[in-house]
N, C-alpha and C positions, 0 to 999 in steps of 0.2 A: 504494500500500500504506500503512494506517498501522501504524506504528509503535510498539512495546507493548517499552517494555525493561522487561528483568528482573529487578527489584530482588534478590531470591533466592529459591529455591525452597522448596516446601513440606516440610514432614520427610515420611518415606518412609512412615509410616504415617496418612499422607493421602492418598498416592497412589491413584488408583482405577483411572483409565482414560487414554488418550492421543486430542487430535483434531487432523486435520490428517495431513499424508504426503504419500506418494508419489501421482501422478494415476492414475488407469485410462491414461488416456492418454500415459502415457511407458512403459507397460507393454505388452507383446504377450500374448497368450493365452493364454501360460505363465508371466505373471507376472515376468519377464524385462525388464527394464528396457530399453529401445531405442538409448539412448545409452550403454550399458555391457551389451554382450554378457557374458554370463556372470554376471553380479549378478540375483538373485533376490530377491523383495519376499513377504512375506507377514504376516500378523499386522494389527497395529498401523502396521507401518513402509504401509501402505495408507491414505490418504486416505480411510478411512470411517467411522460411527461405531454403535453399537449399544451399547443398555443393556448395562450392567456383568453378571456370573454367567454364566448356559448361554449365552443368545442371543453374545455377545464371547467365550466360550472355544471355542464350536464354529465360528465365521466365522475364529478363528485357526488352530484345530487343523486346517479343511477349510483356509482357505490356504495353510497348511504345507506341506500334502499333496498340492496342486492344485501349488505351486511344487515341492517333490521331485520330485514324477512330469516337472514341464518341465525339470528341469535332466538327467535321466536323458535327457528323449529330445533333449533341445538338446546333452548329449555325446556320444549313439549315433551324432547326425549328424555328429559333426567328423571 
């Protein structure tokens, strides 16, 4: 890995987008993390990345939704 320290961050009205996350692969099919049952990933907090406006609010607001609907049926099951 290299190594990239953080001198400090940007003011908040530069913020735009986030990259880097969570893997597909530490997640199951509902978004559900493998090594913490019961932790839910969606958004940003996913390792993916998509221009900024509709394309990144609709890839969050559908993984929202795709993770609610997992955590609903990963409690029905307990």
């Amino acid at each position: 890995a290299l190594p990239l320290p953080l001198i400090k961050p940007r003011p908040i009205d530069e913020a735009i987008s986030t990259a880097g996350g969570v893997t597909f692969e530490a997640m199951d099919e509902r978004l559900m993390l493998r090594q913490l049952p019961g932790v839910f990933c969606a958004g940003e907090m996913i390792d993916w990345e998509a221009p900024t406006g509709g394309y990144l609010l609709t890839a969050c607001f559908a993984s929202g939704r795709a993770a609610g609907l997992g955590m609903v049926e990963w409690l029905q099951s307990r």
